[in-house]
Backbone and ligand atoms as CSV (ligand in chain L), in Angstrom:
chain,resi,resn,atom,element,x,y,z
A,1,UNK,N,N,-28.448,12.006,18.086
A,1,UNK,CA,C,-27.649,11.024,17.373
A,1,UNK,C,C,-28.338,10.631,16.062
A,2,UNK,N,N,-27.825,10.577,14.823
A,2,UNK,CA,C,-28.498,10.368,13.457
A,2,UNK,C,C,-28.322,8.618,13.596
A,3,UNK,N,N,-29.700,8.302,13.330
A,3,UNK,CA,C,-29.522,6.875,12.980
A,3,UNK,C,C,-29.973,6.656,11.653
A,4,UNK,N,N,-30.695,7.151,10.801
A,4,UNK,CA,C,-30.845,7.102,9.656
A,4,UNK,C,C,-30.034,7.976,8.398
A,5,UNK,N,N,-29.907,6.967,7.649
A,5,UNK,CA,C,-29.134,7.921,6.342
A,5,UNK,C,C,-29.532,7.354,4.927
A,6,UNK,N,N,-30.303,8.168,4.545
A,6,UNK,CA,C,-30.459,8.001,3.211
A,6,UNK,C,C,-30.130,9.137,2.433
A,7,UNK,N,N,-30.390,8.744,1.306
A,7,UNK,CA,C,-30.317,9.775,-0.362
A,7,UNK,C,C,-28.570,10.226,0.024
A,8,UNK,N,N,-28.052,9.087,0.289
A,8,UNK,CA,C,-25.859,9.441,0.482
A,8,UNK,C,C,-26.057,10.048,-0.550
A,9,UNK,N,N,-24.780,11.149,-0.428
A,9,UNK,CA,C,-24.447,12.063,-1.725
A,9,UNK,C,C,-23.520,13.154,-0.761
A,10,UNK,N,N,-22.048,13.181,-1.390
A,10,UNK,CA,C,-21.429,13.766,-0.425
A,10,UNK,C,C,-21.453,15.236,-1.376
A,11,UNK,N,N,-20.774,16.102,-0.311
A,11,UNK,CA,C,-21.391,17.660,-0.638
A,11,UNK,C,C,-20.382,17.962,-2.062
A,12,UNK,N,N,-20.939,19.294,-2.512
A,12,UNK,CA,C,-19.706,19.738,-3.726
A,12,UNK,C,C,-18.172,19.360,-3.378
A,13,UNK,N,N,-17.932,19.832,-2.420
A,13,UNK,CA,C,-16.743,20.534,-2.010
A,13,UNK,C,C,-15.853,19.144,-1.472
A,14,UNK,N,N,-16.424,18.245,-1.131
A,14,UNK,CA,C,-15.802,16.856,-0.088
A,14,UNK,C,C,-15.780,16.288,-2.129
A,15,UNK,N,N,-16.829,16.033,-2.749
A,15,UNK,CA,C,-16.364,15.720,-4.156
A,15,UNK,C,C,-15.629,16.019,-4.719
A,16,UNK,N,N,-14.940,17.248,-4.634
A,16,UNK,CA,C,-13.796,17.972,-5.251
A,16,UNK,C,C,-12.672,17.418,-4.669
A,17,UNK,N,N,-12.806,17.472,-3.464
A,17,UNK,CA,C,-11.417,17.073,-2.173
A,17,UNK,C,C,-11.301,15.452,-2.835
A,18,UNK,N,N,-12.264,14.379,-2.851
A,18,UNK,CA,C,-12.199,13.142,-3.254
A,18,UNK,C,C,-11.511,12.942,-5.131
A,19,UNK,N,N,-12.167,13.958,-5.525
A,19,UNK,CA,C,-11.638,13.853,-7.096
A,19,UNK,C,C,-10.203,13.896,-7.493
A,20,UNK,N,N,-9.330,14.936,-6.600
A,20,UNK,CA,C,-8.013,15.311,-6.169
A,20,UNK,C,C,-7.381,13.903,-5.896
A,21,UNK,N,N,-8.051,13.294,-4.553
A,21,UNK,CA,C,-7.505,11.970,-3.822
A,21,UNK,C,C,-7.428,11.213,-5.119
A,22,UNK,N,N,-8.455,10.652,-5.562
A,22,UNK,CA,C,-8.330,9.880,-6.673
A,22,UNK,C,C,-7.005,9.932,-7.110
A,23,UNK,N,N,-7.013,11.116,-8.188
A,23,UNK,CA,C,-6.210,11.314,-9.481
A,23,UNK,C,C,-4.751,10.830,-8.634
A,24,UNK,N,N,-4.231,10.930,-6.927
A,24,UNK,CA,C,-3.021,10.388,-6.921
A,24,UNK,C,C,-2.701,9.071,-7.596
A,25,UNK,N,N,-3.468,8.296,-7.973
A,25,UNK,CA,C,-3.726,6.510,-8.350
A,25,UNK,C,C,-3.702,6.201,-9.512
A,26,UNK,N,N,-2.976,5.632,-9.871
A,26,UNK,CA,C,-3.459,5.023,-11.312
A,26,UNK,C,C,-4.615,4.454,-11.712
A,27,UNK,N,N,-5.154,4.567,-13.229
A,27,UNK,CA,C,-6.784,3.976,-13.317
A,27,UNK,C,C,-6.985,2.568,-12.784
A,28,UNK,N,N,-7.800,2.302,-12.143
A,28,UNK,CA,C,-7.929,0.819,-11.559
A,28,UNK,C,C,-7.481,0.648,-10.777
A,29,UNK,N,N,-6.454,1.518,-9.894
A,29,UNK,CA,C,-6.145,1.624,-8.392
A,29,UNK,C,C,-7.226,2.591,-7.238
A,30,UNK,N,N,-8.363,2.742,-7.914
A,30,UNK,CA,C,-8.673,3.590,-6.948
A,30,UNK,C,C,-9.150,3.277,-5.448
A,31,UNK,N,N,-8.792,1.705,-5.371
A,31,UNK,CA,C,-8.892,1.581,-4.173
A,31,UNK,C,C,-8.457,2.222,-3.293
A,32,UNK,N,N,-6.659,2.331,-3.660
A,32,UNK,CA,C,-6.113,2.850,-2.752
A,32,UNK,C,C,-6.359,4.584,-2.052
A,33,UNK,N,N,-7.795,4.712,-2.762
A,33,UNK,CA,C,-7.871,6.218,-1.913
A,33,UNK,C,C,-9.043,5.752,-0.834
A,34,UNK,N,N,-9.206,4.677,-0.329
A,34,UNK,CA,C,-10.513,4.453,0.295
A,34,UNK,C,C,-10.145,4.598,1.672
A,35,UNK,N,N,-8.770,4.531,2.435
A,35,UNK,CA,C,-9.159,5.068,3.654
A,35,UNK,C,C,-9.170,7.157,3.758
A,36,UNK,N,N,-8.403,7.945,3.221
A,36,UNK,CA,C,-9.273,9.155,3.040
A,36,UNK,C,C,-10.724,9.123,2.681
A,37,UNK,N,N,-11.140,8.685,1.859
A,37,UNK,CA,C,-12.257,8.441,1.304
A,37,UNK,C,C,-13.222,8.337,2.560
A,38,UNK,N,N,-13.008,6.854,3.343
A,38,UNK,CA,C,-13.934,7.083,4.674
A,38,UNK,C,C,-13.420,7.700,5.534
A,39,UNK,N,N,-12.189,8.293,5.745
A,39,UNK,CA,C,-12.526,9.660,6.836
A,39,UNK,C,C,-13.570,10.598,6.249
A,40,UNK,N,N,-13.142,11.063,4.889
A,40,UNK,CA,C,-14.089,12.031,4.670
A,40,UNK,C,C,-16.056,11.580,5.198
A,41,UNK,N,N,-16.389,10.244,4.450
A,41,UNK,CA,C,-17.263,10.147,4.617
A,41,UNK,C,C,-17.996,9.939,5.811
A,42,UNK,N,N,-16.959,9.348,6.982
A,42,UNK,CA,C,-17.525,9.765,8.380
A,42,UNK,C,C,-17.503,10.393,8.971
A,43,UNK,N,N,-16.924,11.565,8.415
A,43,UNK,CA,C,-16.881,13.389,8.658
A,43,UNK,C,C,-18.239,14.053,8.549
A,44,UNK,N,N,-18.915,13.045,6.971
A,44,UNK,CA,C,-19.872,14.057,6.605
A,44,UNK,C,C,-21.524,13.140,6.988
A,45,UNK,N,N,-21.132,12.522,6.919
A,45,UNK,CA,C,-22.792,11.487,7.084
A,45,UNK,C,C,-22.655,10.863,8.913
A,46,UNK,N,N,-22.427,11.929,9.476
A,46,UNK,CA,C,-22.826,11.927,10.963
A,46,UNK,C,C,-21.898,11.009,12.301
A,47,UNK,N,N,-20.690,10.802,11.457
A,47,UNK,CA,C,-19.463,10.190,12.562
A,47,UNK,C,C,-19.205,8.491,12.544
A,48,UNK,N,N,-20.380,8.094,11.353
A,48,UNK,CA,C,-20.510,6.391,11.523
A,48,UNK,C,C,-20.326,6.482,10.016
A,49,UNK,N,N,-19.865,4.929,9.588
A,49,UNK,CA,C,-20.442,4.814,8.082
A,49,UNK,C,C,-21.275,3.380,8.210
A,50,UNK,N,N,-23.036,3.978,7.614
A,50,UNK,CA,C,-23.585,2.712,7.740
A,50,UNK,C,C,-23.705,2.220,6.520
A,51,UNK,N,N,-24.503,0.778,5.925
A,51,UNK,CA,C,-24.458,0.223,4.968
A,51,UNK,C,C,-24.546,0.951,3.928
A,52,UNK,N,N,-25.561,1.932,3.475
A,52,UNK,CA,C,-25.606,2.705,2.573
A,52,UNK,C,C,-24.275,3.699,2.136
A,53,UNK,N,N,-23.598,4.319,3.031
A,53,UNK,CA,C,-22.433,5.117,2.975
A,53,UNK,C,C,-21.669,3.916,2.635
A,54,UNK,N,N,-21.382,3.110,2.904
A,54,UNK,CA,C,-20.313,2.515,2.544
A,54,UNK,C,C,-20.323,1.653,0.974
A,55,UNK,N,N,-21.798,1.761,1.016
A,55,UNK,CA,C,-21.823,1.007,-0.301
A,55,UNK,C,C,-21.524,2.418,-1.741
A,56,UNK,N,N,-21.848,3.367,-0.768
A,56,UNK,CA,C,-21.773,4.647,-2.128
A,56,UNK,C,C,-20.151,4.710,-2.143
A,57,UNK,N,N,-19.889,4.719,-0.768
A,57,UNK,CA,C,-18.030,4.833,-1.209
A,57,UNK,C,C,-17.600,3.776,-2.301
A,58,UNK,N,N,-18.145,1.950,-2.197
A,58,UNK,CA,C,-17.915,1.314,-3.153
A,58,UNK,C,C,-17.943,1.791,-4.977
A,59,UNK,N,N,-19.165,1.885,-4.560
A,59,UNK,CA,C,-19.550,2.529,-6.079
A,59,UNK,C,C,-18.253,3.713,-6.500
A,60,UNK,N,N,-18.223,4.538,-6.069
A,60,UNK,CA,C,-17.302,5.768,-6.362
A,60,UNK,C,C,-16.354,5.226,-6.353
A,61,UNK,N,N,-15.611,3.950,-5.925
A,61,UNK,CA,C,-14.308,3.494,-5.665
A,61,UNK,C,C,-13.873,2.213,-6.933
A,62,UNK,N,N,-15.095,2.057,-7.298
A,62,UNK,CA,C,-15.193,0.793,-8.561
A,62,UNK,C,C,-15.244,-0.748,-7.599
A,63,UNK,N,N,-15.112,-0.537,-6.333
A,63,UNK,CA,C,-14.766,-1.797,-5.728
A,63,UNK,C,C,-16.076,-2.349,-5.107
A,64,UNK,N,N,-16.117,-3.234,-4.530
A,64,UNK,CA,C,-16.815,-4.387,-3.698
A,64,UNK,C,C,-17.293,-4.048,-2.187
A,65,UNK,N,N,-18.696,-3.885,-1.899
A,65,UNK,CA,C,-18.992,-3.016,-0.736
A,65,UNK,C,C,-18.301,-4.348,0.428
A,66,UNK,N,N,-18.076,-5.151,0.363
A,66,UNK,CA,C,-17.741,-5.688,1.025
A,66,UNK,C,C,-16.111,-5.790,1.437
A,67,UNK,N,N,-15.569,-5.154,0.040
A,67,UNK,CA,C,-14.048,-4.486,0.483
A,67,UNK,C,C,-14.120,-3.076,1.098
A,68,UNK,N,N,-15.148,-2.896,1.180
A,68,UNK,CA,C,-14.797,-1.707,1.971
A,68,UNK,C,C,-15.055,-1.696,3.821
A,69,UNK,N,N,-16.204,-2.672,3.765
A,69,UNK,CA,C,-16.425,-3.155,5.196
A,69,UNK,C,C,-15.530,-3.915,5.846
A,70,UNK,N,N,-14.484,-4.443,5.244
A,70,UNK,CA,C,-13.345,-5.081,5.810
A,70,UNK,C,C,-12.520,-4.323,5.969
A,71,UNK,N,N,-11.930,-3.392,5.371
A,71,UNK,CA,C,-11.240,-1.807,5.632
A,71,UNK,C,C,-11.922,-1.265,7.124
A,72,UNK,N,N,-13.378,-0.618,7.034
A,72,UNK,CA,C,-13.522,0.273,7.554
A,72,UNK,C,C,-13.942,-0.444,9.336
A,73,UNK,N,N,-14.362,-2.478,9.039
A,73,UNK,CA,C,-14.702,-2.610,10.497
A,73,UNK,C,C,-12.838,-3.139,10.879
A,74,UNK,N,N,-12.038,-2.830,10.027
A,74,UNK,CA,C,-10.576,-3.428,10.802
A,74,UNK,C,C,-10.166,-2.437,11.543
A,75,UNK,N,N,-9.926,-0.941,11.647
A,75,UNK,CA,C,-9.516,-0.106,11.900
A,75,UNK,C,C,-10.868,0.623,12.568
A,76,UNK,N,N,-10.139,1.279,14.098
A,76,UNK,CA,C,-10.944,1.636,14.939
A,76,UNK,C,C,-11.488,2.727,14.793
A,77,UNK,N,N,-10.783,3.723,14.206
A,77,UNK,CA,C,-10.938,5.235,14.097
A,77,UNK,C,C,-12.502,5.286,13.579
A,78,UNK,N,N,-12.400,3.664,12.860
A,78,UNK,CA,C,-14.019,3.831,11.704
A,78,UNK,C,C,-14.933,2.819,12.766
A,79,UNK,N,N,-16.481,4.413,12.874
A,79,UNK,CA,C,-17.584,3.495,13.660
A,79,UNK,C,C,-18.742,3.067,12.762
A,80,UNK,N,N,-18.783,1.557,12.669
A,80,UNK,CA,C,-19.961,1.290,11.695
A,80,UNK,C,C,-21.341,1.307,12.674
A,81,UNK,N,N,-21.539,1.910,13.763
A,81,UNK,CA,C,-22.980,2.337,14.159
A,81,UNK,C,C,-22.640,3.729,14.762
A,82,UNK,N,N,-24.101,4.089,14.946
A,82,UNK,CA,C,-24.017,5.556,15.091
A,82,UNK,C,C,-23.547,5.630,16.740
A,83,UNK,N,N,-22.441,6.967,17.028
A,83,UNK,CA,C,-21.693,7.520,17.704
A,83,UNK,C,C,-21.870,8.526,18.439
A,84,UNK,N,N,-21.856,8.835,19.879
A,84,UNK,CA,C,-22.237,10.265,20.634
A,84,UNK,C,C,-21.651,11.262,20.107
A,85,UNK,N,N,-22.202,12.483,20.173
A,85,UNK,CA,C,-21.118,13.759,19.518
A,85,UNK,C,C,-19.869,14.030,20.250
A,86,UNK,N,N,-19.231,13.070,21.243
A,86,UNK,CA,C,-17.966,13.024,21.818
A,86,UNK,C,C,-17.391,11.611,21.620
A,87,UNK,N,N,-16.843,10.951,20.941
A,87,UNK,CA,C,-15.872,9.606,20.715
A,87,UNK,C,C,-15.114,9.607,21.593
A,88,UNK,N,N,-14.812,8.904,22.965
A,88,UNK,CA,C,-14.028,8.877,23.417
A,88,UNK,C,C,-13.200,7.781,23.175
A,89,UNK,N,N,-11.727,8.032,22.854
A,89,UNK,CA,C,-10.985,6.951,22.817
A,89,UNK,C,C,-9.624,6.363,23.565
A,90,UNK,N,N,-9.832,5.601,24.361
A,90,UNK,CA,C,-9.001,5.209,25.563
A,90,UNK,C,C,-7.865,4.163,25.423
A,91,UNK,N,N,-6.590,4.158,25.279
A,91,UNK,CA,C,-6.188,4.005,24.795
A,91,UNK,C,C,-5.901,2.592,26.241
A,92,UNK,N,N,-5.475,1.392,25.882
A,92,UNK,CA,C,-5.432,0.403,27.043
A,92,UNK,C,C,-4.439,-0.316,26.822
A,93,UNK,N,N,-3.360,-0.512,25.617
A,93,UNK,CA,C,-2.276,-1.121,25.582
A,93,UNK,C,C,-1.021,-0.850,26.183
A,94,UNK,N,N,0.080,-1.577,26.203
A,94,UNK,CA,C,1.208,-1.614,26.429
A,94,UNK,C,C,1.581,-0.031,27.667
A,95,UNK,N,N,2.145,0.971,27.743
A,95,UNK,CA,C,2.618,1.858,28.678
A,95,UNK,C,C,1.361,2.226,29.291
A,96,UNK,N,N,0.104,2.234,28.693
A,96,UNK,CA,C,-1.331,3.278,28.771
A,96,UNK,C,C,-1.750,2.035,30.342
A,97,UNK,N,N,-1.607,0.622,29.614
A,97,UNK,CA,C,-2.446,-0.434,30.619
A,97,UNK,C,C,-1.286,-0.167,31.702
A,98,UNK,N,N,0.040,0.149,31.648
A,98,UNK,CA,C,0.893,-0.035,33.090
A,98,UNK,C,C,0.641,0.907,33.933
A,99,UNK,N,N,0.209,2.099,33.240
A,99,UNK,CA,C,0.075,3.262,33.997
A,99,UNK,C,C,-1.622,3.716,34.224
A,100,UNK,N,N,-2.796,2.829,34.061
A,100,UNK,CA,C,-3.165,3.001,34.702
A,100,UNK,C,C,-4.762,3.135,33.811
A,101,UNK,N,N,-4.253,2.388,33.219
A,101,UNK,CA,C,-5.142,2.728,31.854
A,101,UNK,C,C,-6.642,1.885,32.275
A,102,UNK,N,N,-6.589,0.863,32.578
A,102,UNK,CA,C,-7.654,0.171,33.057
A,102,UNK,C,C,-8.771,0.875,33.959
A,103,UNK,N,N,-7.808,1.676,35.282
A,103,UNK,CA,C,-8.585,2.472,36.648
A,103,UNK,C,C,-9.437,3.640,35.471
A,104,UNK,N,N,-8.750,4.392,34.656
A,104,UNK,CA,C,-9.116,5.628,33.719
A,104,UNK,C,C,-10.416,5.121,33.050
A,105,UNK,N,N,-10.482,3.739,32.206
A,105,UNK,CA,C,-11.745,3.105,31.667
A,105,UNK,C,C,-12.662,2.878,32.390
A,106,UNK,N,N,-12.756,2.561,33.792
A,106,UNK,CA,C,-13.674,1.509,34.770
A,106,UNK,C,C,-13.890,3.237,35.370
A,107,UNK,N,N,-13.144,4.330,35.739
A,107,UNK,CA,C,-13.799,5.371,35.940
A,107,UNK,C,C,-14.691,5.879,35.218
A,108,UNK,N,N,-14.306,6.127,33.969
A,108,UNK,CA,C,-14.991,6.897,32.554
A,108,UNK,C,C,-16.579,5.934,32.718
A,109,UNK,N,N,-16.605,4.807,32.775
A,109,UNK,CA,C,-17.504,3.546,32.578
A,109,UNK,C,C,-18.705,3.909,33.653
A,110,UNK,N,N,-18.095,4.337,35.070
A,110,UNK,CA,C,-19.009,4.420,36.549
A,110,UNK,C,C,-19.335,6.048,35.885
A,111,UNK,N,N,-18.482,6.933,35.465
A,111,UNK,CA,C,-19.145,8.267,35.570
A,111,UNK,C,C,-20.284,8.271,34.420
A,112,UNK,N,N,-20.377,7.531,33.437
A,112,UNK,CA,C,-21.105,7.999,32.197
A,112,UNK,C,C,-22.269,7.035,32.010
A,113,UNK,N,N,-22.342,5.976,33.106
A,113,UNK,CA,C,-23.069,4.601,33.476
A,113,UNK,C,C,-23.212,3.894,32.051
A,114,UNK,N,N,-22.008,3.752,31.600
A,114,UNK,CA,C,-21.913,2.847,29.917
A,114,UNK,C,C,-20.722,2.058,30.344
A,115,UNK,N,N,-20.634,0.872,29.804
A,115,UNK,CA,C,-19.394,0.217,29.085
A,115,UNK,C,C,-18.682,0.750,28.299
A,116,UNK,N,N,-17.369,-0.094,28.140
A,116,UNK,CA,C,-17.224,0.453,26.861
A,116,UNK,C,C,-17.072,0.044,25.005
A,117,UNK,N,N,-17.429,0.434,24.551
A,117,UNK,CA,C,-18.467,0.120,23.094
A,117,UNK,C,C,-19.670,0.577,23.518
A,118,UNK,N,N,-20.185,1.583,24.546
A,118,UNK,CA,C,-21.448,1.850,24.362
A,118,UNK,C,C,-21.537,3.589,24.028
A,119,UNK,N,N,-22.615,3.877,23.998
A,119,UNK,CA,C,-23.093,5.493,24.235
A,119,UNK,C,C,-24.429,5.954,25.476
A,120,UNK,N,N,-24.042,7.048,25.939
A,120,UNK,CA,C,-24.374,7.204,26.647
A,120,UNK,C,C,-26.138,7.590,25.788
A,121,UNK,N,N,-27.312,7.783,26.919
A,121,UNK,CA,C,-28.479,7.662,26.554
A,121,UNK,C,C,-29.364,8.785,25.693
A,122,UNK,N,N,-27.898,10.037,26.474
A,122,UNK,CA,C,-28.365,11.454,25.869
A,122,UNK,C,C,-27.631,11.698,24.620
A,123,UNK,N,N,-27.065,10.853,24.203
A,123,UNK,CA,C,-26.348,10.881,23.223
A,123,UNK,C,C,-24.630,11.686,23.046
A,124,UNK,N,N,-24.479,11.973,24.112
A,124,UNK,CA,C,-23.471,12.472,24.134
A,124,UNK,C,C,-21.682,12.279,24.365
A,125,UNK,N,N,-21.670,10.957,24.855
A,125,UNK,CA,C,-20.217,10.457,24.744
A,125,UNK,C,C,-20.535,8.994,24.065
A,126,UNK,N,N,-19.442,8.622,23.378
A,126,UNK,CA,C,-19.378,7.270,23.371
A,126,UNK,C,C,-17.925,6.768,23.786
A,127,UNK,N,N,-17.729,5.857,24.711
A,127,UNK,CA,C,-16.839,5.144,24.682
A,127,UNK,C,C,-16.021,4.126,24.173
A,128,UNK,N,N,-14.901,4.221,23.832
A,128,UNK,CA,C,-14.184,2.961,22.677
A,128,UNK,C,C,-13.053,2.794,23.769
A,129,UNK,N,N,-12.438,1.318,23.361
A,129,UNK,CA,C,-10.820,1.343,24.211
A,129,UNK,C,C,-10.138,1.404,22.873
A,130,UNK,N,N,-9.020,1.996,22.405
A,130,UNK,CA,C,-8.126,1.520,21.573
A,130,UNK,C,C,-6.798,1.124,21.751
A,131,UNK,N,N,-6.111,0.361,20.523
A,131,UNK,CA,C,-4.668,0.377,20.925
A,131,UNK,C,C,-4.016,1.008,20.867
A,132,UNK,N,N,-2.540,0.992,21.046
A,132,UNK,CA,C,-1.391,1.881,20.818
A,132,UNK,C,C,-1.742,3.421,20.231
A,133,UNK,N,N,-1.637,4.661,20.529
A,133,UNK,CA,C,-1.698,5.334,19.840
A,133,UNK,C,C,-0.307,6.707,19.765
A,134,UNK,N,N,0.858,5.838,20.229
A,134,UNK,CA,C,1.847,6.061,19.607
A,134,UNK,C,C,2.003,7.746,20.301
A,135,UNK,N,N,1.399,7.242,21.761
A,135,UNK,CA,C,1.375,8.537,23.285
A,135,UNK,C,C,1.916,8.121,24.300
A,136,UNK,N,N,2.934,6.825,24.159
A,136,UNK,CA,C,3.223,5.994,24.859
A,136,UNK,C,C,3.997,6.689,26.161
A,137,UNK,N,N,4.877,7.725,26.318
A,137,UNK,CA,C,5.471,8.267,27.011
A,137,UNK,C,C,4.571,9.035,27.760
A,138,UNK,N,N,3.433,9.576,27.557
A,138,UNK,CA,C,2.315,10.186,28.363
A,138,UNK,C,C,1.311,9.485,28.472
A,139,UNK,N,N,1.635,8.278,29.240
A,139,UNK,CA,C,0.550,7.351,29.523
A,139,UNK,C,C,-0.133,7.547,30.921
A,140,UNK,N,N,-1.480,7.088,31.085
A,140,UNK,CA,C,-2.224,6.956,29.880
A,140,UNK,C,C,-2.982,8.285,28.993
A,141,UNK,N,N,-3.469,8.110,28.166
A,141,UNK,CA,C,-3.860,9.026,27.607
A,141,UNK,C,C,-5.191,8.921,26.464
A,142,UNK,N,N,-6.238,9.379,26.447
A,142,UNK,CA,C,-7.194,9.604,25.434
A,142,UNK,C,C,-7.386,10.105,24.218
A,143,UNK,N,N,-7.926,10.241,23.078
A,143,UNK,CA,C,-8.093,10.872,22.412
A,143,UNK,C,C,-9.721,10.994,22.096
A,144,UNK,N,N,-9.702,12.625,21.524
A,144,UNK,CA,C,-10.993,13.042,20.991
A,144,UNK,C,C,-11.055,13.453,20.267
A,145,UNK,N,N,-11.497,13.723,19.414
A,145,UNK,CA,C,-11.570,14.104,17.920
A,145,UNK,C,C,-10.057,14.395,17.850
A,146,UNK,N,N,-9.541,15.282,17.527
A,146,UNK,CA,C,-8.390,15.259,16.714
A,146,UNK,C,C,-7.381,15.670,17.834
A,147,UNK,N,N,-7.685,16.069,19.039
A,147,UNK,CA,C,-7.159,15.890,20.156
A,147,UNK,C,C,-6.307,14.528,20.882
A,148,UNK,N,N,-5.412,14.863,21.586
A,148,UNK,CA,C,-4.608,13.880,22.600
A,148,UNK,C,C,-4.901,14.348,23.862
A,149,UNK,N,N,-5.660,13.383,24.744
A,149,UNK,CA,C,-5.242,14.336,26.083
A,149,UNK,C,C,-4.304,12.818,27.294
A,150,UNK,N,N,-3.197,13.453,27.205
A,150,UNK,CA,C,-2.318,12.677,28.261
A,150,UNK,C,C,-2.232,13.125,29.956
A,151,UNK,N,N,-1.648,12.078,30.195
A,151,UNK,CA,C,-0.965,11.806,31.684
A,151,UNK,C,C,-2.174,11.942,32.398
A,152,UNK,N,N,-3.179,11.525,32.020
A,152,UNK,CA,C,-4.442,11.205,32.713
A,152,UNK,C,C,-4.750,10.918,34.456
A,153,UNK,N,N,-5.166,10.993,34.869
A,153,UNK,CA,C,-5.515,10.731,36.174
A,153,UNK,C,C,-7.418,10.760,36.367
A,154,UNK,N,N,-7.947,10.596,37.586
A,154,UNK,CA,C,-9.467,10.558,37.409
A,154,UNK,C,C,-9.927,11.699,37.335
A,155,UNK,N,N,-9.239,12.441,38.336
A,155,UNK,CA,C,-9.633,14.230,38.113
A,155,UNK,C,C,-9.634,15.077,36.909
A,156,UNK,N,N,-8.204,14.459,36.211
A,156,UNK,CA,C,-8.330,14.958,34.850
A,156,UNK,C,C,-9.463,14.754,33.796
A,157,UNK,N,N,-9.542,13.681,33.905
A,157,UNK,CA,C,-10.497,12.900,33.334
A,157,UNK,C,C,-12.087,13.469,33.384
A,158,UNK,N,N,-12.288,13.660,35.025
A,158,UNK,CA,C,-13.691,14.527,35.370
A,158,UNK,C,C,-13.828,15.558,34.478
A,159,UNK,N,N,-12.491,16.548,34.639
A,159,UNK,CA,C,-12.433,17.681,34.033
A,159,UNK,C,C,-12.628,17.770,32.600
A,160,UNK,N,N,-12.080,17.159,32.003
A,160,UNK,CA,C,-12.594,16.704,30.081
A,160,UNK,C,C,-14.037,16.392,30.160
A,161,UNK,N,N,-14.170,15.620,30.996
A,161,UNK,CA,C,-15.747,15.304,30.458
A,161,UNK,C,C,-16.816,16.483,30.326
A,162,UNK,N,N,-16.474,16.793,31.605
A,162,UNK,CA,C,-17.438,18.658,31.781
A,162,UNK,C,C,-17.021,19.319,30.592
A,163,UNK,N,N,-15.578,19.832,30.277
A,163,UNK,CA,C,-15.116,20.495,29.130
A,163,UNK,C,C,-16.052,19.843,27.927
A,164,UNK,N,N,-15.770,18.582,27.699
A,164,UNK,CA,C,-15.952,18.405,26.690
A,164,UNK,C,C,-17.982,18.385,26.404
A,165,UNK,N,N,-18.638,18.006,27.565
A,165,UNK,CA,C,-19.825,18.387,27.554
A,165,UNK,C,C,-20.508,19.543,26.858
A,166,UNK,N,N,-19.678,20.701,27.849
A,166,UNK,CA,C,-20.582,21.989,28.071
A,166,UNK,C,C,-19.494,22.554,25.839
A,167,UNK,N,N,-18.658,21.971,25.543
A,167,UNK,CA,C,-18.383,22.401,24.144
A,167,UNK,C,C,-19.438,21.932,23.150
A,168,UNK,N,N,-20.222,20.642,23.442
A,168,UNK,CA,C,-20.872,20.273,22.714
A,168,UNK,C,C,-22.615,20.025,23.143
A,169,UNK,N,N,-22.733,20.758,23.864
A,169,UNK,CA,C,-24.383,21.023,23.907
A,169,UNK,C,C,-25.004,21.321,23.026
L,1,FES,S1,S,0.375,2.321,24.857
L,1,FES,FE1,FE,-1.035,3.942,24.950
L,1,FES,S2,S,-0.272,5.364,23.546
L,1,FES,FE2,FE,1.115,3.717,23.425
């Protein structure tokens, strides 16, 4: 798990991709490219954005590092501490909590011996609950990186974790 980040500086190629984002905006709007902006940047500086990343996104953005920490701690997708190389995200609202969403967390919680907001010790899962994620008909359901996995049950659940383990050793 990276806990340190210094000398931020995002690569050629994510600069090019950001220079593009920009130019959709008028001059002095470039706020409005700051949530691409921190996907990209918690793509590239290790899955979190800590003070330093976020203050370089400021800079590049003309804005206020502190507008950007209100952006990036409102919305879940963005982790301001460092993250296992598996995000798990459990979704606990509305159809997810009727169907079962709670038993799926308090399992995930006993198998990985974490809460959730924590990471596990080897660094390899972290647990989040989120809201709605608009999977409502295949409840409950998780997401992982850019993955959905629905209609969950505990077995299923076992089974992702191994999957998702033995993908990221
Ligand atoms: S309530 Fe879980 S996806 Fe909608």
């Amino acid at each position: 798990m990276e806990t340190v980040q210094e000398n931020v500086q995002f690569s050629e190629e994510t600069l090019r991709v950001i220079g593009k984002i920009i130019k959709r905006y008028p001059e002095g709007k470039q706020k409005s490219a700051l949530l691409p902006v921190l996907h990209l940047a918690q793509a590239e500086f290790g899955g979190w954005l800590s003070a330093p990343v976020m203050e370089y996104v400021a800079r590049m953005l003309h804005i206020k590092p502190v507008e950007v920490f209100e952006v990036a701690s409102f919305y879940t997708m963005f982790n301001l501490e460092p993250v296992g190389k598996c995000v798990l995200e459990v979704c606990r609202t509305g159809p997810c909590w009727l169907m079962g969403a709670e038993d799926i967390i308090t399992h995930i919680e006993n198998k990985l011996n974490i809460k959730a907001g924590e990471t596990t010790a080897d660094g390899m899962f972290t647990l989040k609950t989120v809201e709605c994620m608009a999977s409502c008909g295949t409840a409950p359901m998780l997401q992982m990186g850019d993955h959905y996995y629905e209609n969950l049950d505990n077995n299923k659940v076992d089974e992702l974790l191994e999957k998702f383990k033995n993908s990221h050793q």
